[in-house]
N, CA, C and O atoms as CSV, one atom per row, in Angstrom:
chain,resi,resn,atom,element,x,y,z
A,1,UNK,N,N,-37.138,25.297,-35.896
A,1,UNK,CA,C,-36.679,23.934,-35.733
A,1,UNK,C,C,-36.192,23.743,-34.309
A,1,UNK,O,O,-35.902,24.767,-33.689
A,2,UNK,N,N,-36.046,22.387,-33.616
A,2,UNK,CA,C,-36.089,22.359,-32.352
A,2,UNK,C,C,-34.179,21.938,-32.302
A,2,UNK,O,O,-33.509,21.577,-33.270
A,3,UNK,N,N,-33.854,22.073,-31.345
A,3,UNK,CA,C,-32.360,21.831,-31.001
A,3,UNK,C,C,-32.191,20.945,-31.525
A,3,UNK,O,O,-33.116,20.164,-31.303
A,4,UNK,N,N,-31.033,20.309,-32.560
A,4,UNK,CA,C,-30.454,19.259,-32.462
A,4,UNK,C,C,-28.788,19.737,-31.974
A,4,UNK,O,O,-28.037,20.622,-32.384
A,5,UNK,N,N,-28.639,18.544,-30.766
A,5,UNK,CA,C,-26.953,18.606,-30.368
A,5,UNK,C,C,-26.119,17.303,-30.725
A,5,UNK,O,O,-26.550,16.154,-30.816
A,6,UNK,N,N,-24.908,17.731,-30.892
A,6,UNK,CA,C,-24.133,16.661,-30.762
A,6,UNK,C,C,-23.542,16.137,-29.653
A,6,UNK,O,O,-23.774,16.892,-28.710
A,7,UNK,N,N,-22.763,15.023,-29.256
A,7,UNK,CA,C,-22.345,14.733,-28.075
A,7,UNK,C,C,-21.191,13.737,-29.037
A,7,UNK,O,O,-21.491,12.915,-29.904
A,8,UNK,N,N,-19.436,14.228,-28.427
A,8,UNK,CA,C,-18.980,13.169,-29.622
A,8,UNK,C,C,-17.623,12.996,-27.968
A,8,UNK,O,O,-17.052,13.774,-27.204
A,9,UNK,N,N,-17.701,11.426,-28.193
A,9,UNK,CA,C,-17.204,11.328,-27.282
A,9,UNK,C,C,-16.480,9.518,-27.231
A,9,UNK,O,O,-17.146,8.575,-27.657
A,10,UNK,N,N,-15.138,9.343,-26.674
A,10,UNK,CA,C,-14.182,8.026,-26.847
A,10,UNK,C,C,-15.293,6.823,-26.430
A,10,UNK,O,O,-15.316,5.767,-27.062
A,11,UNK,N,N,-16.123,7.062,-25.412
A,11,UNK,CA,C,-16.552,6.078,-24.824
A,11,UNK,C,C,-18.383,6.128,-25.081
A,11,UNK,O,O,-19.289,6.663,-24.441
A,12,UNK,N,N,-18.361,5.515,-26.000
A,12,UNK,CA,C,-19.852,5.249,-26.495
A,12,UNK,C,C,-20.901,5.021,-25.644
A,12,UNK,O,O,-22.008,5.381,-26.044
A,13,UNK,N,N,-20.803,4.422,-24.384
A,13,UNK,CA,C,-22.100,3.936,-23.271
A,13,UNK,C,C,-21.891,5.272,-22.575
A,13,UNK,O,O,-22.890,5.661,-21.969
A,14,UNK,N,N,-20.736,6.131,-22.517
A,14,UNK,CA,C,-20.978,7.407,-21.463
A,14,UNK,C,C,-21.922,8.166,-22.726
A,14,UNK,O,O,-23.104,8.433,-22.506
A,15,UNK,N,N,-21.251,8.493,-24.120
A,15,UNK,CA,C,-21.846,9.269,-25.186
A,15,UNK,C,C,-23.672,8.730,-25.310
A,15,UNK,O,O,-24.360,9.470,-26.014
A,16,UNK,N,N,-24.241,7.765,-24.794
A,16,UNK,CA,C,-25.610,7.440,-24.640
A,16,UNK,C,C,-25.980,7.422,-23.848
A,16,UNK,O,O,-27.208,7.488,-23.787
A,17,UNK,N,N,-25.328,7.335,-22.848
A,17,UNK,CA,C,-25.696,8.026,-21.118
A,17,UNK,C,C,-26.229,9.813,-21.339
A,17,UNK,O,O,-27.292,10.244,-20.891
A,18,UNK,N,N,-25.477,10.433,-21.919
A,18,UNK,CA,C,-25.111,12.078,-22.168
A,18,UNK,C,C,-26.657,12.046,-22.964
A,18,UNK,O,O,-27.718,12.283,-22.386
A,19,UNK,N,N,-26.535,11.736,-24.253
A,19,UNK,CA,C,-27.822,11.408,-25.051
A,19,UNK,C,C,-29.367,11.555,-24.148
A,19,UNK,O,O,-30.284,12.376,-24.175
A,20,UNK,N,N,-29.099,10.327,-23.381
A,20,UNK,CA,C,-30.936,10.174,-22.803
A,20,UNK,C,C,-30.624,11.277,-21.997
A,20,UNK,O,O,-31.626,11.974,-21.838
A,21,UNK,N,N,-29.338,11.840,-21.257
A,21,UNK,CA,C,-30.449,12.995,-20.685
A,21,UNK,C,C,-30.724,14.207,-20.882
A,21,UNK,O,O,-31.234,14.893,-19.996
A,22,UNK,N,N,-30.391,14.739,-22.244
A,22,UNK,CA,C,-30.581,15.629,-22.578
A,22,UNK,C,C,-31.966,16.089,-23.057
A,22,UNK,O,O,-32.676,15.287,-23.665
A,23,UNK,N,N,-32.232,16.883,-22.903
A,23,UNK,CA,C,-34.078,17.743,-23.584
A,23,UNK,C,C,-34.176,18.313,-25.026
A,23,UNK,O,O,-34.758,19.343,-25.364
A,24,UNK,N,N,-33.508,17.461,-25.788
A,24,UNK,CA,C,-33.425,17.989,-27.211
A,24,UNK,C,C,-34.284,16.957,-28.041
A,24,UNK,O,O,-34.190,15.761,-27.765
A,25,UNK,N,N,-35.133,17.397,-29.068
A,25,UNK,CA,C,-35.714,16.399,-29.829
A,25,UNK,C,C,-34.771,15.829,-30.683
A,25,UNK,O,O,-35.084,14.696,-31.047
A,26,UNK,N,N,-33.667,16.276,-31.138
A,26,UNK,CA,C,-32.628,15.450,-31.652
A,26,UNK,C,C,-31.260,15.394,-31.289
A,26,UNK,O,O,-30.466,16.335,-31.278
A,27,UNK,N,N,-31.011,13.972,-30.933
A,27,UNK,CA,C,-28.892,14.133,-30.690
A,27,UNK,C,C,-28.531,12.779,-31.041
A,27,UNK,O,O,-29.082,11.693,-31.217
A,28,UNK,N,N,-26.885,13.510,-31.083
A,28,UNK,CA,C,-26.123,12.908,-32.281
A,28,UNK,C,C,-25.470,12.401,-31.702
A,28,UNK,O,O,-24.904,13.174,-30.930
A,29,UNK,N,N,-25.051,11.036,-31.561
A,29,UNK,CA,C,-23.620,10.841,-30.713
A,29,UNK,C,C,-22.471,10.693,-32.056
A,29,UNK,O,O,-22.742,10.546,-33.248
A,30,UNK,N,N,-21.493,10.762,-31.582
A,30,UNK,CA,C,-20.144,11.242,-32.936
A,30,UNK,C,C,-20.964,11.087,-34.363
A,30,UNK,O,O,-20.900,10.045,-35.016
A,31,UNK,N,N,-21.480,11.849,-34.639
A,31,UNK,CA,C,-21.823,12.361,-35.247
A,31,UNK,C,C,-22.977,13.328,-35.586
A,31,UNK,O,O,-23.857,13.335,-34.725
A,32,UNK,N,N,-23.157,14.055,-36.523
A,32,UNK,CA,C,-24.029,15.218,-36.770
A,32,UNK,C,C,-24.508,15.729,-37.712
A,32,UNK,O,O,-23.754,16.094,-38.613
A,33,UNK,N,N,-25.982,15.938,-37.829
A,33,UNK,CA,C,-26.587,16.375,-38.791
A,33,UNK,C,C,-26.822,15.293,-39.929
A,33,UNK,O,O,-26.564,15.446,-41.123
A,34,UNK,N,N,-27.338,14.220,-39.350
A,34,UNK,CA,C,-27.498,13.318,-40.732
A,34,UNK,C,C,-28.680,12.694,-40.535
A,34,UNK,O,O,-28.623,11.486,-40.308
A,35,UNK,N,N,-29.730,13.216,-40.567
A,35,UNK,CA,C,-31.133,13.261,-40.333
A,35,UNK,C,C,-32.045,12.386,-41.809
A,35,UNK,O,O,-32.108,12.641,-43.012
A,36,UNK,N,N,-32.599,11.364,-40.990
A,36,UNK,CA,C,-33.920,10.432,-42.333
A,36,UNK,C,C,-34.874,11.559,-42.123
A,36,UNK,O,O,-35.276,12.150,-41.121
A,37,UNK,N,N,-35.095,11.654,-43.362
A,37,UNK,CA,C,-36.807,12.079,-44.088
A,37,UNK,C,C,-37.881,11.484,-42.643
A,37,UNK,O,O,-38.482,12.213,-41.854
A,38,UNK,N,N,-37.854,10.141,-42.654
A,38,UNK,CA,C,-38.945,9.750,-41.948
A,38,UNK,C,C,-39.088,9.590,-40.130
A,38,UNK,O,O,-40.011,9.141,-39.451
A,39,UNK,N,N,-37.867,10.119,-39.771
A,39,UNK,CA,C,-37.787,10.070,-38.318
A,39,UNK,C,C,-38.129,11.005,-37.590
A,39,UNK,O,O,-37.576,12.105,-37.591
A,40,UNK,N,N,-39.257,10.622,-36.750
A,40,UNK,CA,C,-39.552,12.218,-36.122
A,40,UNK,C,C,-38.630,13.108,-35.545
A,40,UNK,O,O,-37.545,12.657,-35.178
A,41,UNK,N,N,-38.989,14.761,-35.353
A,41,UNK,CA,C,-38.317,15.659,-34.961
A,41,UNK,C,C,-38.904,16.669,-34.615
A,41,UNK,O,O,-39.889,17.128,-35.192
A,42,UNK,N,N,-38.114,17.351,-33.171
A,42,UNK,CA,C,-39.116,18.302,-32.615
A,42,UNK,C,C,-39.555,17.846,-31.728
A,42,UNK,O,O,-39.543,16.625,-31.574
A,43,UNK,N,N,-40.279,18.980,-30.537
A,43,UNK,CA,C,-41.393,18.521,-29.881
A,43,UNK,C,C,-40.792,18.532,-28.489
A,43,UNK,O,O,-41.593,18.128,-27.646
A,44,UNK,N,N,-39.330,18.962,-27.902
A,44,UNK,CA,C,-39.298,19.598,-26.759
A,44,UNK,C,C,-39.416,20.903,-25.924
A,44,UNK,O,O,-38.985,21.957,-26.393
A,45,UNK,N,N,-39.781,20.871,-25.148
A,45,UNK,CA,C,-40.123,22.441,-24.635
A,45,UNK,C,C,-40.330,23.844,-25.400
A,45,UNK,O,O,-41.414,23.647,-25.950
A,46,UNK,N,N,-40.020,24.845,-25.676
A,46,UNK,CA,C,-40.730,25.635,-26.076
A,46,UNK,C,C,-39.774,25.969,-27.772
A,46,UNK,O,O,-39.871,27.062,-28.330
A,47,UNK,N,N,-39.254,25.269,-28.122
A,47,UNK,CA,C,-38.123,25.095,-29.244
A,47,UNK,C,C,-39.437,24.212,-30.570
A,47,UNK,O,O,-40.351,23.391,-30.495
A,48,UNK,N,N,-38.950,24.803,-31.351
A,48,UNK,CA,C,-39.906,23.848,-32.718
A,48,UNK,C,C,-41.519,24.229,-32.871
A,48,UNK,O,O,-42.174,25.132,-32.350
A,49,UNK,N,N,-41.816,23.387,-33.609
A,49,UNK,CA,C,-43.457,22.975,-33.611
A,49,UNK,C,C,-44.474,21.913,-33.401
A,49,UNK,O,O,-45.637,21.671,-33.723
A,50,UNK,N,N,-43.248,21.251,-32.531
A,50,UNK,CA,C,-44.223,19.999,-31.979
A,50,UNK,C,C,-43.705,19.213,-32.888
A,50,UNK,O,O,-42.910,19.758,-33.654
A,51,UNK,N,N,-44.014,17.549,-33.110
A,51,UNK,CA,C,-43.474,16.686,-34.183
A,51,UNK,C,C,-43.304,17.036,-35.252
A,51,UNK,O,O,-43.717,18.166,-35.512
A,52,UNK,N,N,-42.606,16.224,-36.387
A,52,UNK,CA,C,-42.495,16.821,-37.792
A,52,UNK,C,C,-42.135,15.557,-38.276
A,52,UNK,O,O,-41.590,14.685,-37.600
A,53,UNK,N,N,-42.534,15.446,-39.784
A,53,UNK,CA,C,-41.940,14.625,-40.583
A,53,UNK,C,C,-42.648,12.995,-39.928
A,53,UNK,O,O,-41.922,12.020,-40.125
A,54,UNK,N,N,-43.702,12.792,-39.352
A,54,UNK,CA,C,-44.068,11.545,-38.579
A,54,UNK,C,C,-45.400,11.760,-38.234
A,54,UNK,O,O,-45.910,12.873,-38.106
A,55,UNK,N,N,-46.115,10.391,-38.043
A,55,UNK,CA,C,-47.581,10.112,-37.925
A,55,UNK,C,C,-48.098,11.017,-36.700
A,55,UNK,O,O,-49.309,11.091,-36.494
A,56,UNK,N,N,-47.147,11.730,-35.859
A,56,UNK,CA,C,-47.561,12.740,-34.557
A,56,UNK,C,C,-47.611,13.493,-35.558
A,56,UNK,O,O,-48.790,13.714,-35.835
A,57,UNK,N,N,-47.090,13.868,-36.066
A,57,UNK,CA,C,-47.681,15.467,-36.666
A,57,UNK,C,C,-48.900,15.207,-37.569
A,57,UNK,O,O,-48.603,15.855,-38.573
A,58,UNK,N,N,-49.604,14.874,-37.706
A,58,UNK,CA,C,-50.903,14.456,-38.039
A,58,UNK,C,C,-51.884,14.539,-37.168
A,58,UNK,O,O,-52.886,15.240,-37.316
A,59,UNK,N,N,-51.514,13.460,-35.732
A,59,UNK,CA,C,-52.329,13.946,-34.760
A,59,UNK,C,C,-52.353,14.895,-34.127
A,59,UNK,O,O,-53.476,15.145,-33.689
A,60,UNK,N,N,-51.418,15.735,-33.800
A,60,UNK,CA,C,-50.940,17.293,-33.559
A,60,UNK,C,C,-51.504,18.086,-34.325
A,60,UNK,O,O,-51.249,19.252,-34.026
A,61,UNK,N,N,-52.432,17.924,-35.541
A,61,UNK,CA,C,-52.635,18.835,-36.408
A,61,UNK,C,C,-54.019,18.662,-36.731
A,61,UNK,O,O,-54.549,19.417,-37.546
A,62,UNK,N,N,-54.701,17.676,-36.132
A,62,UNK,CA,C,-56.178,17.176,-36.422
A,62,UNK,C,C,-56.718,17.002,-35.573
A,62,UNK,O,O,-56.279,16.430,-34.575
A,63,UNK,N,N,-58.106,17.551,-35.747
A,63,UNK,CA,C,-59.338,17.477,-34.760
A,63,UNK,C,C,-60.089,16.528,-35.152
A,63,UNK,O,O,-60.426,16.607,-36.333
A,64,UNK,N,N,-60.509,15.562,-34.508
A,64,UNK,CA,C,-62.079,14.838,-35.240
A,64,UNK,C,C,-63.150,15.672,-34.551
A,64,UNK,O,O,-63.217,16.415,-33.572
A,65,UNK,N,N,-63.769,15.321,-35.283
A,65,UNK,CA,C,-65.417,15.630,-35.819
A,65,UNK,C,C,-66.356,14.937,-36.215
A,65,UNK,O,O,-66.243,14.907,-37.441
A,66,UNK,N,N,-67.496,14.175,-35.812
A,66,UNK,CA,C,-68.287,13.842,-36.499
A,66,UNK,C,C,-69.487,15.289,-36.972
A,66,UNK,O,O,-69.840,16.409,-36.602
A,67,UNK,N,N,-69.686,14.412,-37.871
A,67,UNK,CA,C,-71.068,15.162,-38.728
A,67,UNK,C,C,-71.723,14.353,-39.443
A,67,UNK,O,O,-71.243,13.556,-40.249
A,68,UNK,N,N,-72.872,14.520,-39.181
A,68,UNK,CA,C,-73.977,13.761,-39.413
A,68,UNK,C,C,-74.637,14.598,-40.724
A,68,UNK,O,O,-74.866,15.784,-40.487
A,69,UNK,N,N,-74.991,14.083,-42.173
A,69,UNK,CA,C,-76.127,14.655,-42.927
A,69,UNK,C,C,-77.174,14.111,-43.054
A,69,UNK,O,O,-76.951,12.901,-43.014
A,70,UNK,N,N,-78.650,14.383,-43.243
A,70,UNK,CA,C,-79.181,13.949,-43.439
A,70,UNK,C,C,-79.511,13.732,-45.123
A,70,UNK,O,O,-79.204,14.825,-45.599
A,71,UNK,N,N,-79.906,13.002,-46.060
A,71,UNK,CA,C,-79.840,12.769,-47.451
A,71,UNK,C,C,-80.926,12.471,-47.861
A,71,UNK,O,O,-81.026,12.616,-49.080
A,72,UNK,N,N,-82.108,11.982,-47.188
A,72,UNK,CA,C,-83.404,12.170,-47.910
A,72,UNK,C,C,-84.113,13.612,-47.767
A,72,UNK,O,O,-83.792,14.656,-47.199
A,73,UNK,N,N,-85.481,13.109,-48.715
A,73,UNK,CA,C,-85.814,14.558,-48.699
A,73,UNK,C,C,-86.906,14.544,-47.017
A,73,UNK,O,O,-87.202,15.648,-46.560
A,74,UNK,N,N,-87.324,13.447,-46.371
A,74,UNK,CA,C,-87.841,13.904,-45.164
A,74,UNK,C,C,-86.689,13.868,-44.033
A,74,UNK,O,O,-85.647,13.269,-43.765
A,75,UNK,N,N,-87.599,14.965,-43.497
A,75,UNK,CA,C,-86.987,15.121,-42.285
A,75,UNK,C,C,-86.973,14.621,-41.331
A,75,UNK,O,O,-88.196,14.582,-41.197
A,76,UNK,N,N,-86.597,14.142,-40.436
A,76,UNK,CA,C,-86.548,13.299,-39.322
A,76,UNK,C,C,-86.515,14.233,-37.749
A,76,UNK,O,O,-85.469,14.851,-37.551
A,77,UNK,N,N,-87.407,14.319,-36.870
A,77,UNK,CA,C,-87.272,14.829,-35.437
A,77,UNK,C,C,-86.652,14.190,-34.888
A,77,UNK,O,O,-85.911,13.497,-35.585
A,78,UNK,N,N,-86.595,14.090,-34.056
A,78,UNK,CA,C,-85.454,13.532,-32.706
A,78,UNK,C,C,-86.061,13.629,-31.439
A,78,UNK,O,O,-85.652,12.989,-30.470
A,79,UNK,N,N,-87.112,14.475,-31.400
A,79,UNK,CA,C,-88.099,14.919,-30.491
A,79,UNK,C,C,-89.776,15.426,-30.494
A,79,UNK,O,O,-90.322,15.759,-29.442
């Protein structure tokens, strides 16, 4: 799992100042550890597995591909 920190502090615009500049995929200002199901997490520097719990970890986890079949019984050249 990737860092989550807290930052708990009197003055709320410094405690979100502190916030953006930190390199953690998750922080808390006064408070901690109270994480939604659906909000991504993860995904800074060499900590975690890349997104989690969110539509990035889907694309993080999938290749496209086409593939073509052919379904009759002739065959078709191309050349």
């Amino acid at each position: 799992m990737d860092w989550q920190l807290g930052v708990f502090s009197g003055n709320l615009a410094r405690g979100h100042r502190v916030a953006a500049k930190l390199q953690a995929g998750t922080v808390f200002v006064n408070t901690y550890n109270e994480n939604e199901v659906n909000v991504p997490l993860g995904g800074f520097k060499n900590s975690g597995h890349g997104r989690e719990n969110c539509v990035d970890t889907l694309k993080a986890d999938t290749q496209t591909k086409s593939i073509y079949v052919n379904v009759q019984d002739v065959t078709e050249h191309c050349f």
